[in-house]
C-alpha positions as CSV (number, residue, x, y, z in Angstrom):
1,X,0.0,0.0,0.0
2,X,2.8,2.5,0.8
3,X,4.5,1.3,-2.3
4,X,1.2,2.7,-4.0
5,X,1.0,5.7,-2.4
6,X,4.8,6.9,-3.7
7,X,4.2,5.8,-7.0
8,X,0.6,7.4,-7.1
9,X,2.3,10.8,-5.7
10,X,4.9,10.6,-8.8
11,X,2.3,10.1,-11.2
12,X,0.8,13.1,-10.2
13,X,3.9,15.3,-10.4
14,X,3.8,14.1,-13.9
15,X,0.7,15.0,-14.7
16,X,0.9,18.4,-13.2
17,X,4.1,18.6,-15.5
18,X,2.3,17.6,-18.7
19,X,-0.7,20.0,-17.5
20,X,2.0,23.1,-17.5
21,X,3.2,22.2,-20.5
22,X,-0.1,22.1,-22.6
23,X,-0.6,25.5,-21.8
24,X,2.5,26.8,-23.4
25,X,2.5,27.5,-26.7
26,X,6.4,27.2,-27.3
27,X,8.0,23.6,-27.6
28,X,9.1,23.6,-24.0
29,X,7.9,20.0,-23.0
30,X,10.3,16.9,-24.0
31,X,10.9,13.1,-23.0
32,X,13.8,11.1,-24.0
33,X,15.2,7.9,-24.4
34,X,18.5,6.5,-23.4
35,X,20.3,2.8,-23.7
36,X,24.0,2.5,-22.0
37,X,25.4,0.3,-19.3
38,X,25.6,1.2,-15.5
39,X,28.4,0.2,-13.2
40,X,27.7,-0.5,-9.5
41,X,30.5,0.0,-6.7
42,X,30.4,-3.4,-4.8
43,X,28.3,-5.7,-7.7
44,X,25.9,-7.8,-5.2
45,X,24.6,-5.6,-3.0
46,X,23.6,-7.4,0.3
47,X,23.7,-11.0,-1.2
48,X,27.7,-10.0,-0.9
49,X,27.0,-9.3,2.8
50,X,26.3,-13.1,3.7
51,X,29.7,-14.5,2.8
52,X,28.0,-16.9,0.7
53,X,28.5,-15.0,-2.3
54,X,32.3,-14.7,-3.8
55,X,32.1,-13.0,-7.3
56,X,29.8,-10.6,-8.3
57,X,29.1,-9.2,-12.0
58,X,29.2,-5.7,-11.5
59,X,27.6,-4.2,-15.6
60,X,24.6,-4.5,-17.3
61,X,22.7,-2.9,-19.5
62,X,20.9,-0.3,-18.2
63,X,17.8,2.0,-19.9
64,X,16.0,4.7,-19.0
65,X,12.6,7.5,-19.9
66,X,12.5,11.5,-19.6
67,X,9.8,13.3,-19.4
68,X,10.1,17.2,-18.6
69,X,9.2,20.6,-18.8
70,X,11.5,23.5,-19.0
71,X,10.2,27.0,-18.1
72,X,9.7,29.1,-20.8
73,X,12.7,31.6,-21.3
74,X,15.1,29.9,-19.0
75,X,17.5,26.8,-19.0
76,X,15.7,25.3,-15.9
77,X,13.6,22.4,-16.2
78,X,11.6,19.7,-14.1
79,X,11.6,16.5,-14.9
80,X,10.2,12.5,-13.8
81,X,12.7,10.0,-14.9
82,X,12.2,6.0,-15.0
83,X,15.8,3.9,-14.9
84,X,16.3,0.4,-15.3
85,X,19.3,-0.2,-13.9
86,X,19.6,-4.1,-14.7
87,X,20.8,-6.8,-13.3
88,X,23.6,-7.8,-10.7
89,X,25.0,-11.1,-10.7
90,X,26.5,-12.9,-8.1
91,X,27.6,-16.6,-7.7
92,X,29.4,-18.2,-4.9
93,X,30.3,-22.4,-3.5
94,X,26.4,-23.6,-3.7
95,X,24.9,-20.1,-3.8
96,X,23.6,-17.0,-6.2
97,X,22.1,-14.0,-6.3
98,X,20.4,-11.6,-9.1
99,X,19.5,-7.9,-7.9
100,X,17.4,-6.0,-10.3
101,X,17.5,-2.4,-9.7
102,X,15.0,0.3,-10.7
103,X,13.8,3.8,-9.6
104,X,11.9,6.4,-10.4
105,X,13.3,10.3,-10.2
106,X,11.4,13.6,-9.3
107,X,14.1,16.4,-9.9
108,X,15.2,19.2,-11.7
109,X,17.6,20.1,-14.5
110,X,19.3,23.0,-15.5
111,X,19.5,22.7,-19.6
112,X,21.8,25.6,-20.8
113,X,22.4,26.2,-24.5
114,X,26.5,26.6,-25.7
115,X,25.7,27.7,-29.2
116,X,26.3,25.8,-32.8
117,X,23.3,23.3,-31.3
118,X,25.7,22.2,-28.8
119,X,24.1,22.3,-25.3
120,X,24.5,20.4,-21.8
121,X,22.3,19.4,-18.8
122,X,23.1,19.1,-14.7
123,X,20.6,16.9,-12.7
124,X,19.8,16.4,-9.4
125,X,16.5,15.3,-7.5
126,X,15.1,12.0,-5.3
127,X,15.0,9.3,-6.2
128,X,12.7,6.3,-5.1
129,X,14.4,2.8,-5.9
130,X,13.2,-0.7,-5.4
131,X,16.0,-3.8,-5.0
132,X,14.7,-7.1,-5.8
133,X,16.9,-9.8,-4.8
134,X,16.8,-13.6,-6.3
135,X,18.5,-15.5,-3.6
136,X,20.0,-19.5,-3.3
137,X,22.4,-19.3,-0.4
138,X,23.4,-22.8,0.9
139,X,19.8,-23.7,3.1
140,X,18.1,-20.8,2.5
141,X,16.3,-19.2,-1.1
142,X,13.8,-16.8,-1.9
143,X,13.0,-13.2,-3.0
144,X,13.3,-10.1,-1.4
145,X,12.4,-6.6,-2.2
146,X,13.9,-3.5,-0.8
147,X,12.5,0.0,-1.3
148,X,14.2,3.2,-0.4
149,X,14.7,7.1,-1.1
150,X,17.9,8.3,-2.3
151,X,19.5,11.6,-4.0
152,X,20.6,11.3,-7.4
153,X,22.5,13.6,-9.8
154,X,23.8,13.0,-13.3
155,X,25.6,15.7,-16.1
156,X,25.0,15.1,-19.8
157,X,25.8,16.6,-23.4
158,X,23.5,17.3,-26.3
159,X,23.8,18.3,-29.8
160,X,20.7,19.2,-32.2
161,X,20.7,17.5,-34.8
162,X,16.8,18.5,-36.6
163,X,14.2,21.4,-34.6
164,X,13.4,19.9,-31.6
165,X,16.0,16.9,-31.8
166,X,19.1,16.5,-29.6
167,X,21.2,13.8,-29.2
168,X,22.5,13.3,-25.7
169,X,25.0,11.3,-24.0
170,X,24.9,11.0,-20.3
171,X,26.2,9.8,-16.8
172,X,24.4,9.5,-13.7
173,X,24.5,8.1,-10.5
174,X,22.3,7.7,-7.8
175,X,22.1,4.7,-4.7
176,X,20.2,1.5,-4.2
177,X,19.7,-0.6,-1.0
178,X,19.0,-3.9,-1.6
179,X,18.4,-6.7,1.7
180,X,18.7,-10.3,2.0
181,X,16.4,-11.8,5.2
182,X,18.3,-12.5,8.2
183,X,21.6,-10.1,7.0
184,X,21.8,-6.3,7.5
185,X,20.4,-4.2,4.2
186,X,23.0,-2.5,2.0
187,X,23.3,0.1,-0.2
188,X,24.9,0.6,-3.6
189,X,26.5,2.9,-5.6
190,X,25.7,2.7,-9.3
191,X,26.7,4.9,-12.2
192,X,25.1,4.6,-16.0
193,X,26.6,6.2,-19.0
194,X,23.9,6.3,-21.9
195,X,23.1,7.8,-25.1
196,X,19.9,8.8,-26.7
197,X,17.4,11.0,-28.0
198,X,15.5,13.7,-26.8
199,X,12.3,15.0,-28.5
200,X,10.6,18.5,-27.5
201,X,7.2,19.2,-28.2
């Protein structure tokens, strides 16, 4: 039910964003698409935390969706993000482990312009991630699901390539805690550098 709630209280920040932006008559609105791969500091997350598990695949492939709004006349924007973050691998004497990371973003950006349809962007905002942990360790198996508010912040590039068009590459980073029953939760650092498209309307 509280899961509900969060995700119900995001859905209505983007609505209120979409509503702003239907009454503007310039192209101010956007949403983009990104594909990359994201990196996470210690792979396994709390499935590592158990002993159990030895090696952990730290990459994956990692996608996420932009939707924002950027004030008329200024390079400041708001935005709702969705990130898959993938899939974190981790394999040990009799034991393994999958973590598959997600979140969802409420945040701003700050969009500025360089000139020759280069531009850049600077994010930051909360982000509200949910850890779900496949787990075989020796006895014991199961899943487990860990939710959890955490900052995030990213810096990308653009370049226009057609009116209303960019290209962008992009890193960001934000944290994930992720819990195994019976162990101590932990939390992860993961960065994901993508490229995509953005398309303003």
């Amino acid at each position: 039910m509280r899961n509900w709630k969060v995700k119900k209280t995001l859905i209505t920040g983007a609505i209120a964003l979409i509503s702003l932006a239907s009454g503007s008559a310039f192209a101010q609105s956007y949403v983009g698409v990104n594909v990359g791969a994201s990196h996470a500091d210690h792979g396994c997350g709390a499935s590592e935390a158990t002993g159990a598990i030895s090696s952990c695949d730290k990459n994956d492939f990692a996608w996420k969706l932009t939707g924002g709004y950027q004030l008329p006349g200024t390079p400041f924007a708001g935005e709702l993000t969705y990130f898959d973050l993938g899939k974190f691998k981790g394999s040990g004497t009799g034991a393994s482990s999958n973590a598959k990371d997600s979140y969802w973003g409420l945040g701003g950006a700050y969009r500025p312009v360089f000139g020759g349809g280069w531009g850049g962007v600077a994010r930051v905002g909360a982000a509200y991630g949910t850890s779900k942990v496949d787990y075989s360790l020796a006895t014991i198996a199961g899943e487990q699901s860990k939710n959890g508010w955490h900052p995030y912040y990213g810096l990308g590039v653009n370049y226009e390539i057609a009116k209303n068009v960019k290209i962008e590459a992009d890193w960001d980073n934000t944290r994930i805690t992720s819990q195994v029953p019976s162990y101590s939760s932990s939390t992860n650092v993961i960065n994901t550098y993508s490229i995509g498209a953005t398309f303003g309307f």
